[in-house]
BABA-521981 format. One record per residue: residue number from 1; x, y, z of N, C-alpha, C in turn. Coordinates in nm, 2 decimals, padded with zeros to 4 digits, m for minus. Example, Ala and Ser with C-alpha at 12.3 -4.5 7.8 and 13.67 -1.06 7.14 Angstrom:
+-----+--------+--------+--------+--------+--------+--------+--------+--------+--------+
! seq !     nu !     nv !     nw !    cau !    cav !    caw !     cu !     cv !     cw !
+-----+--------+--------+--------+--------+--------+--------+--------+--------+--------+
!   1 !  01.32 ! m00.57 !  00.78 !  01.23 ! m00.45 !  00.78 !  01.32 ! m00.33 !  00.78 !
!   2 !  01.28 ! m00.22 !  00.71 !  01.37 ! m00.11 !  00.71 !  01.29 !  00.00 !  00.79 !
+-----+--------+--------+--------+--------+--------+--------+--------+--------+--------+
This chain:
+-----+--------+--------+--------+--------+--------+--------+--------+--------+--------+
! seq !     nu !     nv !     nw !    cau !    cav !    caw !     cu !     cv !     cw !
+-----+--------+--------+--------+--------+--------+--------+--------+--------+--------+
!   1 !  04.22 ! m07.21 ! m06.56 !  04.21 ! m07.32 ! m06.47 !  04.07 ! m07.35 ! m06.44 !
!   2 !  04.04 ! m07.49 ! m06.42 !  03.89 ! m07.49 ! m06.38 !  03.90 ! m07.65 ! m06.28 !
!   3 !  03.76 ! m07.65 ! m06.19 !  03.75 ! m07.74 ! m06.12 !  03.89 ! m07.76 ! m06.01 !
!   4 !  03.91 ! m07.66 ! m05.88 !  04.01 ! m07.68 ! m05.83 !  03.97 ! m07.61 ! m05.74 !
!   5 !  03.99 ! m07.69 ! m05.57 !  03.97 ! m07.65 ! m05.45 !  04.09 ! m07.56 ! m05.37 !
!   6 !  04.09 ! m07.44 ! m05.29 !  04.17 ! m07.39 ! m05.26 !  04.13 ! m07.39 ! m05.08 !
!   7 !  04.26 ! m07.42 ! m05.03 !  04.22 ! m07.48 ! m04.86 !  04.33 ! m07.42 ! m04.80 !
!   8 !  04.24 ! m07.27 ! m04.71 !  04.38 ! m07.19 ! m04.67 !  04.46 ! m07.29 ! m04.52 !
!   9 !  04.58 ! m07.25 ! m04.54 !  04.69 ! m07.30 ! m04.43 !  04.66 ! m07.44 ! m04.44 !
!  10 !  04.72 ! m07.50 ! m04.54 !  04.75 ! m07.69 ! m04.50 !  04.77 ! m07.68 ! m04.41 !
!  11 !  04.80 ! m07.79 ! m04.35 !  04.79 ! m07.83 ! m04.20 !  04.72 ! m07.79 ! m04.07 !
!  12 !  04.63 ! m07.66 ! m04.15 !  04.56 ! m07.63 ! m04.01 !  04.43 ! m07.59 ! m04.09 !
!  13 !  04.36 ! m07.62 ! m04.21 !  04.28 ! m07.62 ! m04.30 !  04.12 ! m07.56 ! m04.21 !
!  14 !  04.08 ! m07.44 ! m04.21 !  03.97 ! m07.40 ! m04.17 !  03.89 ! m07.38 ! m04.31 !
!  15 !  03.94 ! m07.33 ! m04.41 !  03.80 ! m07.24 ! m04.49 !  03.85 ! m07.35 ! m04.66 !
!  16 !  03.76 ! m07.40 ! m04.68 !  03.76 ! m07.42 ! m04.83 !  03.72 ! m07.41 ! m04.92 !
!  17 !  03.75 ! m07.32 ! m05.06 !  03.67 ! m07.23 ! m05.16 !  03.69 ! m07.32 ! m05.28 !
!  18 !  03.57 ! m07.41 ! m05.35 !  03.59 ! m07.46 ! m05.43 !  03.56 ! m07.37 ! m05.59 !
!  19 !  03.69 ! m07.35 ! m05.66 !  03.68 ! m07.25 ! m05.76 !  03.57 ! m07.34 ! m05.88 !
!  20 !  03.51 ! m07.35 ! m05.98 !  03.50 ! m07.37 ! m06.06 !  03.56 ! m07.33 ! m06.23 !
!  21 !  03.61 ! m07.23 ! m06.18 !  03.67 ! m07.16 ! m06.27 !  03.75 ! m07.04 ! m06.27 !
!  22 !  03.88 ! m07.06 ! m06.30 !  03.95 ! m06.90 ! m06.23 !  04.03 ! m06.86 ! m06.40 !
!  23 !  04.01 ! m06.74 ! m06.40 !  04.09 ! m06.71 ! m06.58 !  04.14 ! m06.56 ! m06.51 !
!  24 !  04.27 ! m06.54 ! m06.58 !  04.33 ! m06.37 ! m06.53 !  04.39 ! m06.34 ! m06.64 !
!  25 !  04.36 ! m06.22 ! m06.74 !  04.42 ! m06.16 ! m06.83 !  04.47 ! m06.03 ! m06.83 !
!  26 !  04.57 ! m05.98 ! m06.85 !  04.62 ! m05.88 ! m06.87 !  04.69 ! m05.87 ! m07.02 !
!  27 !  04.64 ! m05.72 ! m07.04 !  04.69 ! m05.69 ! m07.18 !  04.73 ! m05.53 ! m07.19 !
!  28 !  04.85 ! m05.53 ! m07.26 !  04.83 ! m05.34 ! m07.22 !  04.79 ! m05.24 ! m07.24 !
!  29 !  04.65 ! m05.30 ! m07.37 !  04.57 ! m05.20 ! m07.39 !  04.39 ! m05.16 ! m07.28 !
!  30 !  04.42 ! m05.29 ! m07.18 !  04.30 ! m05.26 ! m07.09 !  04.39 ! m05.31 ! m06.96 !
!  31 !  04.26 ! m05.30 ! m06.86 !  04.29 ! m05.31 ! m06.73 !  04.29 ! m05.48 ! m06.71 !
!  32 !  04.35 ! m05.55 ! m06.60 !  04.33 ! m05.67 ! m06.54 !  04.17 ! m05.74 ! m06.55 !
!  33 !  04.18 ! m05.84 ! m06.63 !  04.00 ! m05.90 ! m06.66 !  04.04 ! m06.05 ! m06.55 !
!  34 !  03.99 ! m06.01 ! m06.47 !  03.96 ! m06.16 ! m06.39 !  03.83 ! m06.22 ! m06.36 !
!  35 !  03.79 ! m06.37 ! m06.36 !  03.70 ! m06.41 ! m06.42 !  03.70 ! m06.56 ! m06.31 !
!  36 !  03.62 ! m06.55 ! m06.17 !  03.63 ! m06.66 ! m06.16 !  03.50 ! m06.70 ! m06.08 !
!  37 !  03.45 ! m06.84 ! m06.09 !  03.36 ! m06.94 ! m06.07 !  03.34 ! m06.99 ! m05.94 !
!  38 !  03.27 ! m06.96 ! m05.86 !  03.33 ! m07.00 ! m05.73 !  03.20 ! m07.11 ! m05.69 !
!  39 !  03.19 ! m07.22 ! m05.63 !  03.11 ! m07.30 ! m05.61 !  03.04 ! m07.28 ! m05.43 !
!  40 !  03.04 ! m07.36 ! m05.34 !  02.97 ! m07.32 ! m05.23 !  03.12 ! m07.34 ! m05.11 !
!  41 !  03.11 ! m07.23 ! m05.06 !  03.22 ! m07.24 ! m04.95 !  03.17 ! m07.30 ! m04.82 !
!  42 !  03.30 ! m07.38 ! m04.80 !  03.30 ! m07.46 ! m04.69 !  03.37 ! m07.44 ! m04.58 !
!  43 !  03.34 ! m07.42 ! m04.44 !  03.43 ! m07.40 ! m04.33 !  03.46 ! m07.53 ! m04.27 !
!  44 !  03.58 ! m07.51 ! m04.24 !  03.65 ! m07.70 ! m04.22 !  03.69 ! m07.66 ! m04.06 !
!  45 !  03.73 ! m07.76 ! m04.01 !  03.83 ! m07.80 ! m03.90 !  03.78 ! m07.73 ! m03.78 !
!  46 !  03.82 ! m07.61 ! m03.74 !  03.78 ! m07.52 ! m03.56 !  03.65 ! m07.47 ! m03.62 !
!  47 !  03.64 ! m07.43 ! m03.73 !  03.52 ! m07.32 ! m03.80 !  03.42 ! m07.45 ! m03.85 !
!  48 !  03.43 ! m07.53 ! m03.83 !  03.26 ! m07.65 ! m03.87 !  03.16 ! m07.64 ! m03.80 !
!  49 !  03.14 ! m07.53 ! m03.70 !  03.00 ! m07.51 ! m03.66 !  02.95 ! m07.38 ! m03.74 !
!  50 !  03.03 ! m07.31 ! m03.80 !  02.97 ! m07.23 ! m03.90 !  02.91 ! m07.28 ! m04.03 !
!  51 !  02.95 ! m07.43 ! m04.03 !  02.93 ! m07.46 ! m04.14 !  02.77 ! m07.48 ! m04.14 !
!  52 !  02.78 ! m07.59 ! m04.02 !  02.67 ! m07.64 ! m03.95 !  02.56 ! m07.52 ! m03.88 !
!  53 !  02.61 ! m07.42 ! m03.88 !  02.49 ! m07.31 ! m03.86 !  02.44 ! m07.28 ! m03.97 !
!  54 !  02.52 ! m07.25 ! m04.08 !  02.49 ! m07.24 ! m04.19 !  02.36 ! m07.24 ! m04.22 !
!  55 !  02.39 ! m07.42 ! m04.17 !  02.30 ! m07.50 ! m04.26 !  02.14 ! m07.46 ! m04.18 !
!  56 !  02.15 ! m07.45 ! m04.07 !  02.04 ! m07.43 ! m04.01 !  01.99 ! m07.33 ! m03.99 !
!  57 !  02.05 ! m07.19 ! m04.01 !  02.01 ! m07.09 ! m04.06 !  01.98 ! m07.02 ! m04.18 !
!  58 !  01.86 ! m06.94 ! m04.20 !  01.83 ! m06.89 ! m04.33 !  01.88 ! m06.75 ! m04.28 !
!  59 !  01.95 ! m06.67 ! m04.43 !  02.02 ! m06.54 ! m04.39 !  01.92 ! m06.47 ! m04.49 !
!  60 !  01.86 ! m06.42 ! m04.39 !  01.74 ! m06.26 ! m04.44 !  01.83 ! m06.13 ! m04.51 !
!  61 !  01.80 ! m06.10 ! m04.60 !  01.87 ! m05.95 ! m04.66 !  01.95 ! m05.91 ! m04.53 !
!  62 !  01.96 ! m05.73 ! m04.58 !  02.05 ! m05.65 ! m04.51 !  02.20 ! m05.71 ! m04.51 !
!  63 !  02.27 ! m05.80 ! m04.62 !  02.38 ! m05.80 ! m04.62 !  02.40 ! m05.92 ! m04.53 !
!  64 !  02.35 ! m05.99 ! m04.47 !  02.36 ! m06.08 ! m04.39 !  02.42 ! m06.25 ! m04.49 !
!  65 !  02.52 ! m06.32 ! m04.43 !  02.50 ! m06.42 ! m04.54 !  02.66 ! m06.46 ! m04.60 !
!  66 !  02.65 ! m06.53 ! m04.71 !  02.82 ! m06.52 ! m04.75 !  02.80 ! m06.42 ! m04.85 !
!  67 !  02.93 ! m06.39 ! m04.84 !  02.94 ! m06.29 ! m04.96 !  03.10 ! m06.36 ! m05.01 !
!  68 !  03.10 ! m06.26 ! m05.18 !  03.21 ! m06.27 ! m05.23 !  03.24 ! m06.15 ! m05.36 !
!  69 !  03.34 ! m06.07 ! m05.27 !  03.37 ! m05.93 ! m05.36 !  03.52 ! m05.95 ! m05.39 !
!  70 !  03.51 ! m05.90 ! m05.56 !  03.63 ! m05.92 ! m05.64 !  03.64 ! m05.77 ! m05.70 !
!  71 !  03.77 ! m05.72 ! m05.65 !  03.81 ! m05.57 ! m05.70 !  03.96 ! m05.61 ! m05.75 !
!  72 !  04.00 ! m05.50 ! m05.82 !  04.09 ! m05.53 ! m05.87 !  04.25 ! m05.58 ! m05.86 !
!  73 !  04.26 ! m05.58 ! m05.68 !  04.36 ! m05.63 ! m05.63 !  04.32 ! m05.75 ! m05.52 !
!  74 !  04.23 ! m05.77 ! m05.56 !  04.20 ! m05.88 ! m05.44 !  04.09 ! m05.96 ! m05.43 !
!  75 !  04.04 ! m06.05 ! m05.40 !  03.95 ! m06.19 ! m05.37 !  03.89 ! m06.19 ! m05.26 !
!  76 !  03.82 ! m06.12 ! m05.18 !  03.74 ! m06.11 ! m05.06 !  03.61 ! m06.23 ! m05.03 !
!  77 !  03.59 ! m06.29 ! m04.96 !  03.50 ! m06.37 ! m04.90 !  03.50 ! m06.37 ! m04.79 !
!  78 !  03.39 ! m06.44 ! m04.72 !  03.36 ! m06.47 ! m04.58 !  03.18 ! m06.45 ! m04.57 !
!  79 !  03.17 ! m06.45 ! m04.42 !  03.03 ! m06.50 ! m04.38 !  02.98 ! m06.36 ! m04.29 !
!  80 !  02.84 ! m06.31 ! m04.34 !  02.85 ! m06.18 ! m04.21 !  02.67 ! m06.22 ! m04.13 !
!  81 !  02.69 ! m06.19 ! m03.99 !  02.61 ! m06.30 ! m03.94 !  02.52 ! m06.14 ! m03.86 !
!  82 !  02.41 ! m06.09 ! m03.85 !  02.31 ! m05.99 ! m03.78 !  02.24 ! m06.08 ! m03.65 !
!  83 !  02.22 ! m06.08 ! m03.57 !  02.14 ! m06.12 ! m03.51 !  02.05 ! m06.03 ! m03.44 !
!  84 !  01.93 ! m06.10 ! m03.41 !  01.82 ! m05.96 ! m03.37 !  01.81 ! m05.97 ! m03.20 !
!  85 !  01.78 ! m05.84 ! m03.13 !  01.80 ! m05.82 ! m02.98 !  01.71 ! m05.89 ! m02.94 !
!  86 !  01.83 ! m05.96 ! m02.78 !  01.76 ! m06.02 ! m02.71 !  01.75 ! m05.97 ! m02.58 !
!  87 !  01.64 ! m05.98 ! m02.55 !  01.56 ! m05.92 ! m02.40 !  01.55 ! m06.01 ! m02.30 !
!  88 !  01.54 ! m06.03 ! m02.18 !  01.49 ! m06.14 ! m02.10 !  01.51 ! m06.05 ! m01.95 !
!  89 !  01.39 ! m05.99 ! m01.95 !  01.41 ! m05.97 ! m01.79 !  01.43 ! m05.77 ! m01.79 !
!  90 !  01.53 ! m05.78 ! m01.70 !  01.63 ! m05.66 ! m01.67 !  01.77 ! m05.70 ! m01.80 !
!  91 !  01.77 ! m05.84 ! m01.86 !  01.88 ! m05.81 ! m01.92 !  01.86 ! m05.80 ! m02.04 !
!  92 !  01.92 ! m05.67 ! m02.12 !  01.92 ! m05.68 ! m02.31 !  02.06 ! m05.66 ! m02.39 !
!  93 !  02.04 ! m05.72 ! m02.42 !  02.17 ! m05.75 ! m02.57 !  02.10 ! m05.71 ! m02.68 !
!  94 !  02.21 ! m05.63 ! m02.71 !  02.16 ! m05.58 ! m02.88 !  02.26 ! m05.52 ! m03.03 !
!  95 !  02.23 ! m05.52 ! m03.09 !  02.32 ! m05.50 ! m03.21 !  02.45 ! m05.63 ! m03.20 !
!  96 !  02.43 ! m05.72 ! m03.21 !  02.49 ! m05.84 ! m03.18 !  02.56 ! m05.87 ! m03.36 !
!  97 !  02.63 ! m05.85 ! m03.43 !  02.69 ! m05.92 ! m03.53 !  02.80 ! m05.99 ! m03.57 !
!  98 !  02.85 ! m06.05 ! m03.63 !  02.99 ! m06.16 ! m03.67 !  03.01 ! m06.09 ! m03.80 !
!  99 !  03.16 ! m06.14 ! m03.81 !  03.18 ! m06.13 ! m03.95 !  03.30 ! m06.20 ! m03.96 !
! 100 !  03.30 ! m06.30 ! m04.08 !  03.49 ! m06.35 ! m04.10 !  03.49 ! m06.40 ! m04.20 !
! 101 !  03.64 ! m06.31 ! m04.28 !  03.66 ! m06.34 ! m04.38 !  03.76 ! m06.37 ! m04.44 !
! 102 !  03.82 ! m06.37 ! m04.54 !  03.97 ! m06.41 ! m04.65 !  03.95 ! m06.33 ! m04.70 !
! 103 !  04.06 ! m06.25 ! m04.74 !  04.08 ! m06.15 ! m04.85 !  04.24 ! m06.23 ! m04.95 !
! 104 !  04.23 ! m06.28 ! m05.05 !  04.32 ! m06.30 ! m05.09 !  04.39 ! m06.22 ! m05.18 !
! 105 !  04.46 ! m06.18 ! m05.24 !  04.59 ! m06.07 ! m05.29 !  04.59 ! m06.09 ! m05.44 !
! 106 !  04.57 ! m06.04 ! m05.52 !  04.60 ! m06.08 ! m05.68 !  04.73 ! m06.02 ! m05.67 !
! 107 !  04.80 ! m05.94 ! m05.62 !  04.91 ! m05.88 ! m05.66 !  05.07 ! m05.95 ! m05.51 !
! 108 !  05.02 ! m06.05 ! m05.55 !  05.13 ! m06.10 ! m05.43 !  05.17 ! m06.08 ! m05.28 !
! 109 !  05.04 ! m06.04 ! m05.22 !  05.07 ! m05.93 ! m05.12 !  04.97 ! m06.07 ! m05.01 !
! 110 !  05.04 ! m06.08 ! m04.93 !  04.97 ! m06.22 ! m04.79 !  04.88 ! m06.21 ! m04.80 !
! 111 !  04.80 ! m06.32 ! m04.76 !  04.64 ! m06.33 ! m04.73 !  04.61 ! m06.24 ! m04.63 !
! 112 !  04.52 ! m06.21 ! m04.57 !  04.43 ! m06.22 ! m04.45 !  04.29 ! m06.27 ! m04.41 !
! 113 !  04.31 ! m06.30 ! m04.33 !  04.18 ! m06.34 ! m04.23 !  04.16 ! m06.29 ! m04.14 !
! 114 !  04.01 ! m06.26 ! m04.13 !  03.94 ! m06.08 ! m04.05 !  03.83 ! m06.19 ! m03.96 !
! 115 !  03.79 ! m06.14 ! m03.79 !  03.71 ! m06.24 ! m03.81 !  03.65 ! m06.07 ! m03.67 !
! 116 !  03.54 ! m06.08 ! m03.64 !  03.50 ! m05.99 ! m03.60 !  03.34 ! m06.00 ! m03.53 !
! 117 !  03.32 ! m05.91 ! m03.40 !  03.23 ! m05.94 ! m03.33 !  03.15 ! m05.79 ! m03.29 !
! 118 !  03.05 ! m05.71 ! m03.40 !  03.00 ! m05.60 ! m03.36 !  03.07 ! m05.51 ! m03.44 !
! 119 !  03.15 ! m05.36 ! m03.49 !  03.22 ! m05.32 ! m03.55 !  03.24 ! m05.16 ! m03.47 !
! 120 !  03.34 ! m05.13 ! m03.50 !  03.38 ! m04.99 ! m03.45 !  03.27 ! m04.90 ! m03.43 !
! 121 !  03.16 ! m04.87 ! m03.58 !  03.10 ! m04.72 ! m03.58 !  02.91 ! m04.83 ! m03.53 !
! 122 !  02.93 ! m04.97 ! m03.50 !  02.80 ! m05.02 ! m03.49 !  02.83 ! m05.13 ! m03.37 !
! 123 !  02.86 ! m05.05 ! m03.18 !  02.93 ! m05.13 ! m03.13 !  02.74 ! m05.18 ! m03.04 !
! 124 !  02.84 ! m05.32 ! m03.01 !  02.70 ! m05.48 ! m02.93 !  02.67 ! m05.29 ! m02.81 !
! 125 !  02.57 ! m05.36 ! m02.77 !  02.49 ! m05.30 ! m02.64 !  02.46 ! m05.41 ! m02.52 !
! 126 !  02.47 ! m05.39 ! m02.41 !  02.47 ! m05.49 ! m02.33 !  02.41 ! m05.42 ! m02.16 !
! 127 !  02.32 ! m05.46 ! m02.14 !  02.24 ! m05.37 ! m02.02 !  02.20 ! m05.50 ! m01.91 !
! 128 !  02.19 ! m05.44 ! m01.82 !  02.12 ! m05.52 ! m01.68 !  02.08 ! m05.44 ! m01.59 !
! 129 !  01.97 ! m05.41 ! m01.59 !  01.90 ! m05.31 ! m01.48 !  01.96 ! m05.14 ! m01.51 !
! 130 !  02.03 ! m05.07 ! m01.45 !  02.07 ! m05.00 ! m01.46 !  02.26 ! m04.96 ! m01.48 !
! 131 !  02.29 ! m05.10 ! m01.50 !  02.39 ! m05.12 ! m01.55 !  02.41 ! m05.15 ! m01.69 !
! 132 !  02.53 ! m05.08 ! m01.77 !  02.54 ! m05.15 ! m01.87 !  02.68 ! m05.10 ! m01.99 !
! 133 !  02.68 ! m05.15 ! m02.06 !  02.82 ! m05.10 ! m02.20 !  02.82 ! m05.18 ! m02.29 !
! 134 !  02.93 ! m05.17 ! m02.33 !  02.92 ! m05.26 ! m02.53 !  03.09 ! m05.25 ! m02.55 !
! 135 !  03.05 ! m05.25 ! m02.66 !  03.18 ! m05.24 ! m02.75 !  03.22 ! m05.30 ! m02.88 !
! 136 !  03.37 ! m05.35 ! m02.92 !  03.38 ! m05.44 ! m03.02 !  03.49 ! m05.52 ! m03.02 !
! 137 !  03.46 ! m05.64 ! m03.11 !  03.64 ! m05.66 ! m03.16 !  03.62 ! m05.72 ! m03.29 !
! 138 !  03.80 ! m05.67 ! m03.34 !  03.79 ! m05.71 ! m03.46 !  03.90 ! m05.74 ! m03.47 !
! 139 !  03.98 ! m05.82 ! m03.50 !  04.09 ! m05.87 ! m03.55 !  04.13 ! m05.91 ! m03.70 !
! 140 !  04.25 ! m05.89 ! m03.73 !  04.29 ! m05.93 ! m03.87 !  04.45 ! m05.99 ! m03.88 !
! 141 !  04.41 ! m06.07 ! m03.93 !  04.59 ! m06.16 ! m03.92 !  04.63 ! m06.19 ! m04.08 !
! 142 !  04.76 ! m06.12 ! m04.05 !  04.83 ! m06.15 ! m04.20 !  04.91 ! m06.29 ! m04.21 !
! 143 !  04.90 ! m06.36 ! m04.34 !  04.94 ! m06.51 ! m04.36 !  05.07 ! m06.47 ! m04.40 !
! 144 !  05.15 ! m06.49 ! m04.37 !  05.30 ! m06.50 ! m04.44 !  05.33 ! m06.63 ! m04.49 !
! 145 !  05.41 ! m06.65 ! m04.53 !  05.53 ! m06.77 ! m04.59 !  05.63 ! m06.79 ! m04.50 !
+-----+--------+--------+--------+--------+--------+--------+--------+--------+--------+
């Protein structure tokens, strides 16, 4: 297949992955060969200020940035966002990161969409004088039919 846009949940259309080229072989003398082209992903509808950050941000190494990892059962994408600590005063915030993504299923198994703020083992910091805590959240929603 080539030249063909993929736009999760019609009707409520946030993320769109323009493939350029998608090929899937199996044979039963090797493993699954999948082979696909992906063009620049676009965040639609509630998520267009990512889009629009995007654009106005440059993403420095350390993993920061879009990514797209293909393993043998699945299509992974999304956006992972670092920000660096902010101080002002008595108040600091730190370890501040995003992340949200699509994992799509080569083996017929629902989508998900992961979208996430700081992470379990790398939780935000948040202080004010001698007060202060952190934490995280992370959510993940399965797409059914």
């Amino acid at each position: 297949m080539s030249k063909f846009p993929v736009r999760l949940f019609p009707g409520a259309e946030f993320l769109e992955v323009p493939f350029k080229s998608f090929s899937f072989r199996l044979s039963d003398d090797s493993s699954p060969n999948i082979n696909a082209g992906i063009g620049k992903v676009r965040f639609l509808g509630p998520l267009n200020f990512v889009q629009k950050l995007e654009e106005k941000l440059e993403f420095p190494g350390n993993g920061n940035g879009p990514y797209v990892s293909i393993d043998g059962v699945a299509v992974t994408g999304g956006l992972r966002l670092t920000i660096p600590p902010v101080q002002a005063g008595a108040f600091t915030l730190k370890n501040i990161s995003f992340n949200a993504g699509v994992t799509l299923s080569l083996l017929g198994r629902p989508a998900t969409v992961t979208f996430g703020f700081a992470e379990d083992n790398h939780r935000f910091l948040m202080a004010y004088g001698i007060f202060g805590g952190g934490g995280f959240f992370h959510s993940k929603v399965l797409c059914m039919k």
